[in-house]
C-alpha positions in Angstrom: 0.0 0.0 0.0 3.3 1.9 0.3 4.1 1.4 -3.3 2.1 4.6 -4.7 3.3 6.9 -2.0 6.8 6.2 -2.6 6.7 6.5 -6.4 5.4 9.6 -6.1 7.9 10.6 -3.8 10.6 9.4 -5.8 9.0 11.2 -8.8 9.8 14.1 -6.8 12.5 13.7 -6.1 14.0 12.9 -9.6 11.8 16.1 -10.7 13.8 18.1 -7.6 17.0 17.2 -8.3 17.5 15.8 -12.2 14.8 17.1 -14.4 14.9 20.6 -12.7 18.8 20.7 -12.5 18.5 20.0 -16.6 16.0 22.6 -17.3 17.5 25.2 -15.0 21.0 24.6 -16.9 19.0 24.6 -20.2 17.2 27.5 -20.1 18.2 30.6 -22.6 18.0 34.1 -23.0 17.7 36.3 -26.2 19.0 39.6 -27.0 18.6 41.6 -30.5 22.1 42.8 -31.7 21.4 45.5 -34.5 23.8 48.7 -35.7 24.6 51.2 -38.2 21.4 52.4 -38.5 21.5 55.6 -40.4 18.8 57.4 -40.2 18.6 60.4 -42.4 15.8 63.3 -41.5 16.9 64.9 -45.1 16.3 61.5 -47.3 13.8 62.2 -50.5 13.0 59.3 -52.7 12.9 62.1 -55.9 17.0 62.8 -55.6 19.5 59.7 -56.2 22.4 58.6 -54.8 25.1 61.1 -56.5 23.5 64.2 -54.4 23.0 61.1 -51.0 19.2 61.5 -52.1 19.0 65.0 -50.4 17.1 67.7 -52.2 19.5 70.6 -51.0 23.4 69.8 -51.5 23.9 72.1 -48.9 23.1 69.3 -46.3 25.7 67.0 -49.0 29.2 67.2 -47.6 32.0 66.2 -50.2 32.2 62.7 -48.8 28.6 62.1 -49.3 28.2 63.2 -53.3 29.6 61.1 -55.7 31.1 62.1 -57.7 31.9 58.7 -60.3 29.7 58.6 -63.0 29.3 55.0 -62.8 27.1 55.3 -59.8 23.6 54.0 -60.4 21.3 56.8 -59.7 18.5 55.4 -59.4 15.3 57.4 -57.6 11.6 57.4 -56.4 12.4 54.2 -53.4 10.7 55.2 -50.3 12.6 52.6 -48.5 15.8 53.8 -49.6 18.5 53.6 -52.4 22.1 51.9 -51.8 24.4 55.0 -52.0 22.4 56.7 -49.2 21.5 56.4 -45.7 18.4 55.4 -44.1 14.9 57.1 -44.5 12.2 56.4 -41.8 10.6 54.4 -43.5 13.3 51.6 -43.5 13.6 52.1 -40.0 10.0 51.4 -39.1 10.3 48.2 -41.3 13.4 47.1 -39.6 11.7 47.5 -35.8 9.0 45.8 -37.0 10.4 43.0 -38.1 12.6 42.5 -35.2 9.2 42.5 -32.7 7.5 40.2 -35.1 10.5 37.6 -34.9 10.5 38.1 -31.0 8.6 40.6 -28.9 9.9 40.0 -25.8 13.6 40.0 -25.5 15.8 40.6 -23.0 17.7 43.7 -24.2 18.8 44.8 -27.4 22.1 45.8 -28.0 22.5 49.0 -30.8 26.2 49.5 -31.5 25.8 53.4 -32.4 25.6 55.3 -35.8 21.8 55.6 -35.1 22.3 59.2 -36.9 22.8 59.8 -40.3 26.5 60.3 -42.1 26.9 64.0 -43.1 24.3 65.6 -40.8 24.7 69.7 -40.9 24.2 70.4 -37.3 23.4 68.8 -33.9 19.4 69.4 -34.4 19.2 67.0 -36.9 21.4 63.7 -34.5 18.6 64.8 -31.6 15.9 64.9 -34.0 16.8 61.3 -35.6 17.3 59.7 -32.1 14.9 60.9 -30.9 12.9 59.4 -33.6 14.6 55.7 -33.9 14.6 55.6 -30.2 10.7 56.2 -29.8 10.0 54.0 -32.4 11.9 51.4 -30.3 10.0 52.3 -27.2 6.9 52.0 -29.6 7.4 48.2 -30.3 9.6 47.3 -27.0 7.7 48.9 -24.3 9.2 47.1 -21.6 12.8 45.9 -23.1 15.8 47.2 -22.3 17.5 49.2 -25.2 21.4 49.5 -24.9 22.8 52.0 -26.8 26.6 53.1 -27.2 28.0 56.2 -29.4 28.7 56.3 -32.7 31.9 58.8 -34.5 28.2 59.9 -37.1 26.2 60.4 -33.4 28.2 63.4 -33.0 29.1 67.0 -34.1 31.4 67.7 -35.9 31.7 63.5 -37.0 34.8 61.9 -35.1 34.7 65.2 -32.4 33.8 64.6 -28.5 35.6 67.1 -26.1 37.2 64.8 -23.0 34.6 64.6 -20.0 31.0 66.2 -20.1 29.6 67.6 -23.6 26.4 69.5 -24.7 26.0 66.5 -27.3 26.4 63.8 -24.4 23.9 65.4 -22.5 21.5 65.8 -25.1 21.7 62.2 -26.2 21.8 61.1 -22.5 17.9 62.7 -22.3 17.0 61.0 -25.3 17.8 57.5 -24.2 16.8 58.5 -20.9 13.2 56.9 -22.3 15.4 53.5 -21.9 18.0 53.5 -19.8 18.0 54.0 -15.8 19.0 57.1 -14.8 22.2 55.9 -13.2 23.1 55.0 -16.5 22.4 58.2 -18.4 24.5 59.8 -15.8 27.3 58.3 -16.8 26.6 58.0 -20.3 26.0 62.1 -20.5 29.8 62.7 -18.4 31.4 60.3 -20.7 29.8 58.2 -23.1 29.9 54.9 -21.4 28.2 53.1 -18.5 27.5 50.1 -17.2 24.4 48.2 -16.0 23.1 44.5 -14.9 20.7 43.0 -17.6 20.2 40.4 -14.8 21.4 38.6 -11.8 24.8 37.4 -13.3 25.1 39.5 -16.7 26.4 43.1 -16.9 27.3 44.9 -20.7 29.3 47.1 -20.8 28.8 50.1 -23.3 32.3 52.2 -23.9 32.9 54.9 -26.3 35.5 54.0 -28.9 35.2 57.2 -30.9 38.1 58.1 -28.1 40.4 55.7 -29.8 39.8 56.4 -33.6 42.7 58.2 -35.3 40.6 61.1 -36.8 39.3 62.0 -33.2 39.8 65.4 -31.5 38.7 66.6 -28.2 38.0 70.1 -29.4 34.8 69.9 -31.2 36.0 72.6 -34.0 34.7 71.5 -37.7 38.1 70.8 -38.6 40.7 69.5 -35.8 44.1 67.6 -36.0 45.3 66.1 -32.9 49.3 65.0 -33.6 50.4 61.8 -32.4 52.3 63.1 -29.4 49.4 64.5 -28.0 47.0 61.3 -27.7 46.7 60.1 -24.5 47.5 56.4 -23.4 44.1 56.4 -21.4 41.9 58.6 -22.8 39.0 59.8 -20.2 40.0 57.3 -18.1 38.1 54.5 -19.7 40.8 51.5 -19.8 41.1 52.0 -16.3 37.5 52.4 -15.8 36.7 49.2 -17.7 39.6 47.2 -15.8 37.8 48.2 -13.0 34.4 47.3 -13.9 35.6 43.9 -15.2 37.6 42.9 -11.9 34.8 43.9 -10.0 32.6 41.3 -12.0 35.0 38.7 -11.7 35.1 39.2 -7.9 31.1 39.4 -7.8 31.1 36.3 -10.2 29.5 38.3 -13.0 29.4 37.4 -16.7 30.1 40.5 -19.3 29.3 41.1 -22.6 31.1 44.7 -24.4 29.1 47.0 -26.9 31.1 49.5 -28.9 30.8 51.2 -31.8 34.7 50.9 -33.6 36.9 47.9 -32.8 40.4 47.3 -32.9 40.2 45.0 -35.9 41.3 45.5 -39.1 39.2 45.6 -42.3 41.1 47.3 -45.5 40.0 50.0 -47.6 39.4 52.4 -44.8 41.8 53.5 -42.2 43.0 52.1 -39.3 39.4 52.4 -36.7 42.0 52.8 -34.2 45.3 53.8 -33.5 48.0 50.6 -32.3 48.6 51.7 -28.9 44.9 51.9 -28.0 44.5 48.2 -29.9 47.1 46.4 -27.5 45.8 48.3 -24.3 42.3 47.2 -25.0 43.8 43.0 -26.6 45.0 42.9 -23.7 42.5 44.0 -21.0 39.8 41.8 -22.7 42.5 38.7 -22.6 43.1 39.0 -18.9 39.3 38.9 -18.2 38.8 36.4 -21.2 36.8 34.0 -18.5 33.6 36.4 -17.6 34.0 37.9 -21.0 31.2 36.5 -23.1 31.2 38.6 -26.5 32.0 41.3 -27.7 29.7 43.3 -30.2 30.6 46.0 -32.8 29.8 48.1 -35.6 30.5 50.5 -37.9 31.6 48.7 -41.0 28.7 47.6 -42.6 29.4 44.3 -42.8 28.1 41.1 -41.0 31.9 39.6 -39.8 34.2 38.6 -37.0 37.8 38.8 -35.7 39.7 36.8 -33.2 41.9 37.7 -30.7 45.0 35.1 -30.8 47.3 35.0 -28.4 49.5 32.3 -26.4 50.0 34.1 -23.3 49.8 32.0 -19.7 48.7 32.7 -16.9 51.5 33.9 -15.6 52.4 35.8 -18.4 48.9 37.4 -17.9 49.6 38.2 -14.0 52.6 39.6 -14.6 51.7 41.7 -17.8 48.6 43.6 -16.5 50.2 45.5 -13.6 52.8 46.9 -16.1 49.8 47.9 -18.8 48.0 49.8 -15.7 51.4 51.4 -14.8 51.6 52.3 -18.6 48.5 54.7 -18.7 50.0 57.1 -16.6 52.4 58.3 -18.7 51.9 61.8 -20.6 50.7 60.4 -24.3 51.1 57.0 -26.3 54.8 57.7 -27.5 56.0 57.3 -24.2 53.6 54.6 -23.0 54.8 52.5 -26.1 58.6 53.2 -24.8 57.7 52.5 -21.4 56.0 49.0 -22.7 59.2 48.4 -24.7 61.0 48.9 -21.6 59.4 46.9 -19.1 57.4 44.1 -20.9 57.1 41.9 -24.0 53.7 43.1 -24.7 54.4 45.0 -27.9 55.0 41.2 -29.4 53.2 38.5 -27.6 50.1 38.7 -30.6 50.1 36.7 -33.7 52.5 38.4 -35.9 52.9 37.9 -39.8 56.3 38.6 -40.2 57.7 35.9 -37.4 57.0 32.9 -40.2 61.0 31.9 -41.4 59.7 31.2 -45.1 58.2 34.7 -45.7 60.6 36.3 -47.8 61.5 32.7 -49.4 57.7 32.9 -50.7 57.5 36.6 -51.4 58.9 36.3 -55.0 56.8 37.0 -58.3 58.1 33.3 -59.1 56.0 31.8 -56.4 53.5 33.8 -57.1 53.4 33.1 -61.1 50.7 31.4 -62.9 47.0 32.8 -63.8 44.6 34.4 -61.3 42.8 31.5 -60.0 46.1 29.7 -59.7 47.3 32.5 -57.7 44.6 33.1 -55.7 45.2 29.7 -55.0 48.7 30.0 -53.8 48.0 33.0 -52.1 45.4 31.0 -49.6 47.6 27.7 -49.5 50.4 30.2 -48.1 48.2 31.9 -45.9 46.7 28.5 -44.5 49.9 27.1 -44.6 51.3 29.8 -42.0 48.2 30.0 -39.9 48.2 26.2 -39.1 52.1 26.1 -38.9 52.3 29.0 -36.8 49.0 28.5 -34.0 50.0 24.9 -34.0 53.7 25.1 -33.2 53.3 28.2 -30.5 49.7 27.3 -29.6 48.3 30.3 -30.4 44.1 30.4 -29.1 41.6 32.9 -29.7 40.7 34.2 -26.3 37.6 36.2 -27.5 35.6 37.2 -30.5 34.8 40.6 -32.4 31.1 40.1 -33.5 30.6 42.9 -36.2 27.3 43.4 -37.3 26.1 44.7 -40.4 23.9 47.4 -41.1 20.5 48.5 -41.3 21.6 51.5 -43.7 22.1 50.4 -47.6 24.9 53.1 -48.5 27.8 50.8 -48.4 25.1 48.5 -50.9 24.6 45.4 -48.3 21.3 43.9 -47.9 19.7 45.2 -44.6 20.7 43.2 -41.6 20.0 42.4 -37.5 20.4 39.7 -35.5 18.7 37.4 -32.6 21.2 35.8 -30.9 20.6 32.9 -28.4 22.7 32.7 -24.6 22.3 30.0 -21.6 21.6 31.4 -18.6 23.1 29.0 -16.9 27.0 30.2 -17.8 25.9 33.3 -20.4 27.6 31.4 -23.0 26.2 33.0 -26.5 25.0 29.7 -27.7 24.6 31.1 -31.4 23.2 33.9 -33.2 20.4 34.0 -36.4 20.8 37.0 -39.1 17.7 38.1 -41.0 17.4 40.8 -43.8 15.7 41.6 -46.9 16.9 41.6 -50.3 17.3 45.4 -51.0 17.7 44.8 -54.5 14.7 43.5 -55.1 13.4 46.7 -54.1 15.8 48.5 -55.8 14.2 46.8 -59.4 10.5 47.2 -58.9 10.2 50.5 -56.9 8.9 50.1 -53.1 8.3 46.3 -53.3 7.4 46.0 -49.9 10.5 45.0 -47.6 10.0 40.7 -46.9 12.2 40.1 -43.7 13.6 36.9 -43.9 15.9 34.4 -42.5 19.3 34.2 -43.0 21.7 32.0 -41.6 22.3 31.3 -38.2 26.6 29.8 -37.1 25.2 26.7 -35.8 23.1 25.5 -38.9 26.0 26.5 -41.3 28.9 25.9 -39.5 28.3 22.9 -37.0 28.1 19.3 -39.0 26.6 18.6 -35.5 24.7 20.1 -32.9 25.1 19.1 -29.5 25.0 20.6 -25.9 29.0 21.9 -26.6 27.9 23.6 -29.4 27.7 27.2 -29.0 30.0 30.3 -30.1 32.3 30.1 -27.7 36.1 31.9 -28.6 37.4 28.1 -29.2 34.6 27.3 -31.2 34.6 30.3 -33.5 38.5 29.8 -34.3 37.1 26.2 -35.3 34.5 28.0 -37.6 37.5 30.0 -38.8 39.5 26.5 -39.1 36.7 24.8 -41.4 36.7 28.2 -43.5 40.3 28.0 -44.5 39.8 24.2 -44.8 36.4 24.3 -47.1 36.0 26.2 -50.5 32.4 26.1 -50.4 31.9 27.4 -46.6 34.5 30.2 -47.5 32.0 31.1 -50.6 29.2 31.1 -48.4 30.5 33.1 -45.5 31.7 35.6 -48.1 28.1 36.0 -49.2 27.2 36.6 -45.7 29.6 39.3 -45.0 27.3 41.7 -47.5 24.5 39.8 -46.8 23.8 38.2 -50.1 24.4 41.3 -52.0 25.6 40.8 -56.0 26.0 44.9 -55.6 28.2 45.5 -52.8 31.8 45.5 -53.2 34.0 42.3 -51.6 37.6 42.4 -50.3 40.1 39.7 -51.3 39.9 36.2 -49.2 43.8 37.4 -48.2 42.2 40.7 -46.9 39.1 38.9 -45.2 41.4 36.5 -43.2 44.0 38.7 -42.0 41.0 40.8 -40.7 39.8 37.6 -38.6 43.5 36.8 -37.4 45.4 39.9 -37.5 44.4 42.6 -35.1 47.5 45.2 -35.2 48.2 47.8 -37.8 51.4 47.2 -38.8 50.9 43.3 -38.8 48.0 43.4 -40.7 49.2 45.7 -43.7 52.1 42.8 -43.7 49.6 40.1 -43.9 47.9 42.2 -46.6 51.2 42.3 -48.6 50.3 39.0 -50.3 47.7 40.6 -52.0 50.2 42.4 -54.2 51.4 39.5 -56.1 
């Protein structure tokens, strides 16, 4: 008569202890990740591309008209035209589609440039954030909305004065819809902040503008600032983020980073940011790698990501970081590089191009002869051949991933483009992360066909041959993504496609160009990598 009681009891208990132990580790989390928005107050669908589809050149700076008479001019799109930036229209479809594929996430992550490029005064960045951000608050009521700053969510572009600024504080009231006001506090005195998106999860927003090479403090419409005179720690912020992540590691906190610019590498536009400020930041994020979850950027307009590489221990770690915090105290980066030269080997412990013994032995027009596909060819058996050779024999690892987004705007000629990614709750590992768009040039050919959201790709469906409960994007398993793309023809042709988001009008870079990008995170190491391009 026992028997029931004590079936049901041991039901419980297996329910207690297994089945709710499984779905407590099981259970996920989603977060939008979406950037480069663009959103242009001055768009009109009757003016094309060559005046940036604005009625009054006035508001076209010389960057924005084009000036090649092989751009398509093409007109009358309400929901845009590649060549130019976003009208409101786009935006509202974008939203939209982001709350029909899930209307309740947990945050949503916008990696800055909400305003448009060439905006002719500050009225017009308020106007259009204040804009995409009610539209947000419009469809997401109750989510959280993360923004960070953008070099185009300023004025002049690239210019934010050190500390406090009119333009912080007028963007801080703006997101003050969606962020707490401890948050816009901090945002409006410096452009970053910190905040809990639960229990165990903190993101950290930091302004990267402060690191880009065109930046100057003085807010003047045209402004130089010389090499000598950049600062090793500019506002504070490496220090400030040191401190935020060793408090999370003491308090047992996982972190994902939003910025706008990132120290990786992309060719064809300058350097996003200047070498010293790379190696300060490679190697903050290393010493943290553990808590550090992701990190997500923006700003180039394509969908991509880089690794950080390095073989450091942890000892080499331990005694490394003191030095780098000793280094920001020095009067500008010419003497914190010297000082780092002096009292460390951190100006060559990441994956450098040039250390390979064979390079000049291969460098040769006779290597290098033959037809362009059998070149090409060459060029990516040498680049594999040194990758493998060189992680392999000095155990090089990627300690953490650069996420890069693509964008919402169409000037650059990608497809539109946000993600949903996925993340366990358990450890706030991002398990994976699903891109949708909308094939612009569909559009573009029969004149406001209605935008048609779709789905993408997603890393685990295209890269993972299986899916199990180690399959996720964690940094180990994106350098084996990145492994399988040097090893596969046909997943490096479809993760090319992905990187303008199926776009047969945007322009690509060379496969030697894409992987140093993913691998090579320095300046100077990169534009050696790059060299192979020239033969």
């Amino acid at each position: 008569k026992h028997l029931l009681p004590l079936s049901y009891m041991y039901f419980k208990f297996l329910l207690l202890t297994g089945l709710f132990v499984f779905f407590v580790h099981n259970e996920t989390g989603n977060f939008f990740f979406i950037t480069d928005i663009h959103h242009d107050l001055l768009y009109s669908e009757t003016v094309g591309p060559k005046d940036f589809c604005r009625e009054d050149t006035y508001f076209s700076s010389e960057r924005c008209v084009k000036e090649d008479d092989d751009v398509d001019d093409n007109k009358n799109n309400s929901y845009g035209q590649f060549g130019c930036d976003s009208p409101t229209s786009l935006v509202h479809s974008s939203i939209e589609a982001m709350y029909q594929i899930e209307p309740n996430p947990d945050f949503i992550l916008v990696a800055g440039d909400v305003a448009a490029h060439c905006y002719p005064n500050v009225s017009t960045i308020i106007e259009s954030t204040e804009i995409v951000t009610k539209t947000f608050k419009e469809y997401f009521p109750d989510a959280l909305l993360l923004p960070t700053i953008g070099n185009n969510d300023l004025y002049p572009k690239d210019q934010l004065p050190l500390g406090p600024s009119l333009i912080l504080d007028y963007l801080g009231e703006v997101y003050s819809q969606m962020l707490p006001s401890d948050q816009v506090q901090d945002f409006s005195s410096s452009g970053r902040y910190s905040i809990e998106v639960s229990e165990n999860l903190v993101v950290l927003s930091i302004n990267t503008v402060l690191y880009m090479p065109k930046w100057c403090y003085s807010n003047t419409t045209e402004c130089i600032v010389e090499i000598h005179n950049r600062l090793p720690d500019p506002n504070g912020q490496f220090f400030w983020l040191d401190e935020q992540l060793s408090n999370a590691n003491f308090t047992g906190k996982n972190v994902i980073i939003l910025a706008h610019t990132g120290p990786e590498r992309t060719r064809g536009m300058d350097d996003q940011w200047l070498s010293m400020y790379q190696i300060s930041f490679n190697l903050i994020v290393e010493f943290y790698q553990n808590i550090i979850k992701g990190i997500f950027l923006g700003h180039i307009h394509r969908d991509f990501f880089s690794m950080i590489l390095s073989n450091s221990t942890v000892y080499d770690l331990k005694i490394q970081h003191p030095i780098l915090l000793e280094s920001f105290k020095t009067p500008n980066i010419i003497e914190q590089e010297r000082f780092l030269r002096n009292n460390s080997t951190i100006l060559s412990k990441f994956l450098r191009f040039e250390n390979i013994n064979a390079a000049d032995r291969y460098f040769s027009d006779e290597y290098f002869a033959g037809d362009e596909d059998e070149v090409n060819r060459k060029k990516d058996d040498y680049f594999g051949a040194f990758y493998f050779q060189y992680v392999e024999q000095y155990n090089y690892v990627n300690v953490n991933t650069y996420f890069i987004g693509g964008s919402i705007d169409v000037q650059a000629s990608n497809n539109p483009t946000f993600k949903l990614c996925t993340y366990d709750k358990s450890d706030f590992t991002i398990i994976d992360c699903k891109t949708y768009y909308f094939d612009f040039e569909i559009m573009q050919k029969f004149k406001n066909f209605p935008p048609n959201w779709i789905f993408e790709y997603s890393y685990l469906d295209t890269y993972f041959t299986q899916i199990n409960e180690t399959s996720n994007l964690s940094p180990a398993n994106m350098q084996k993504i990145f492994n399988e793309l040097l090893l596969s023809p046909r997943l490096w042709e479809i993760f090319t496609n992905q990187v303008v988001v199926q776009s047969t009008a945007a322009s690509k870079k060379s496969d030697i160009e894409y992987k140093c990008a993913m691998t090579i995170l320095l300046n100077d190491n990169f534009e050696l990598c790059s060299e192979l391009d020239s033969y």
